[in-house]
C-alpha positions as CSV (number, residue, x, y, z in Angstrom):
1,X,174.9,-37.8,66.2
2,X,173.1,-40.3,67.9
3,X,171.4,-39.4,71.2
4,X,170.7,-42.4,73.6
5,X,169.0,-41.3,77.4
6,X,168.1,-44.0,79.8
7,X,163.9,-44.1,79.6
8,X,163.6,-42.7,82.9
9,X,164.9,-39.4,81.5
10,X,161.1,-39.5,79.5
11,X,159.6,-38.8,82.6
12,X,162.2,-36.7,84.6
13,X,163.4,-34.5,81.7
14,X,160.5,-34.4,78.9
15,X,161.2,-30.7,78.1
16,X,164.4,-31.6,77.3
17,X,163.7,-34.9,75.4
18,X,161.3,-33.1,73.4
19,X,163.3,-30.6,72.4
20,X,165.9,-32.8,71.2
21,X,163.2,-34.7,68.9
22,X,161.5,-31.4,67.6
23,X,165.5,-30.7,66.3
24,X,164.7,-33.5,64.0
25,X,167.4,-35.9,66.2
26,X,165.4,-38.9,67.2
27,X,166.4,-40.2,71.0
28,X,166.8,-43.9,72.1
29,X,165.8,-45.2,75.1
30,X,167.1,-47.4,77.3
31,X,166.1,-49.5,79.9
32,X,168.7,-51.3,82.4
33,X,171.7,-50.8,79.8
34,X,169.1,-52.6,76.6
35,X,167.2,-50.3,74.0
36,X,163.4,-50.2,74.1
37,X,162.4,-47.6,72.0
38,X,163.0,-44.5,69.8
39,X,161.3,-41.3,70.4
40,X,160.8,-39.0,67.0
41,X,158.7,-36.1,66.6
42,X,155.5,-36.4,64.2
43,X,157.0,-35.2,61.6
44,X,159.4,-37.9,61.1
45,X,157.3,-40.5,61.8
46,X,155.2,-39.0,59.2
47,X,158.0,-39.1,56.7
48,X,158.5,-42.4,57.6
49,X,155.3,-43.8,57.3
50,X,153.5,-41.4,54.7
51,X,153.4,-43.8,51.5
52,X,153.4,-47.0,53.4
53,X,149.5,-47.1,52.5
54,X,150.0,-46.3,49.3
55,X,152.7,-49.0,48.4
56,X,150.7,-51.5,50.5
57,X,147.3,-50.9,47.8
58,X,150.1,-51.3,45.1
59,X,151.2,-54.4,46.3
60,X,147.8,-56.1,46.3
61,X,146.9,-54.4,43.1
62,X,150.1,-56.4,41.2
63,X,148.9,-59.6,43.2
64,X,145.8,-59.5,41.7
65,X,147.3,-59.2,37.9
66,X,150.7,-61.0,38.3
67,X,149.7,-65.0,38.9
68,X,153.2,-66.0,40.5
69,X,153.1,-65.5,43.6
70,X,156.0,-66.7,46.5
71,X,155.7,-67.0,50.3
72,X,158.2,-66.3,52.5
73,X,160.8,-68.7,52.3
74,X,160.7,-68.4,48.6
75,X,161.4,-65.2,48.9
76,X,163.9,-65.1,51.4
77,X,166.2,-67.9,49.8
78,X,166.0,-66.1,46.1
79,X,167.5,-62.8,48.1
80,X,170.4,-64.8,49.5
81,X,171.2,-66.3,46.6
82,X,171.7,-63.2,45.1
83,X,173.6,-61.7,47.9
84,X,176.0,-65.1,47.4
85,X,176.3,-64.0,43.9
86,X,177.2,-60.3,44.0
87,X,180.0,-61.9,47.0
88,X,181.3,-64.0,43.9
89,X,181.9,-60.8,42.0
């Protein structure tokens, strides 16, 4: 279930917020009716964001061997055309 507080209930009700995210639920916040942020424990976050390092050196290791390489645009136009074909199917 998602849980969505207003970001003033960070301040006014932390104890409660924080037990919400140590449950493993994150919370989203928001700010005049508009989300601002997401609160998660460390341990999510760490889950998250453990092998992001890893798969970054990766990346620039296969730059180095594989010569082709695509910017943006390139990249973004070959995904879409893709999508457009799985549609077709």
């Amino acid at each position: 279930m998602i849980t969505i507080r207003p970001v003033s209930d960070l301040r006014n009700r932390f104890k409660e917020i924080e037990k919400i995210v140590k449950s493993g639920t994150p919370v989203y916040l928001t700010k005049s009716g508009y989300g601002t942020m997401v609160v998660m424990s460390l341990e999510q976050y760490t889950a998250l964001t453990e092998d992001i390092e890893e798969r970054l050196d990766e990346a620039d290791r296969m730059a180095e061997i594989i010569p082709e390489l695509y910017c943006a645009d390139e990249v973004f136009t070959r995904v879409k055309e893709r999508i457009k074909d799985n549609e077709r199917l």
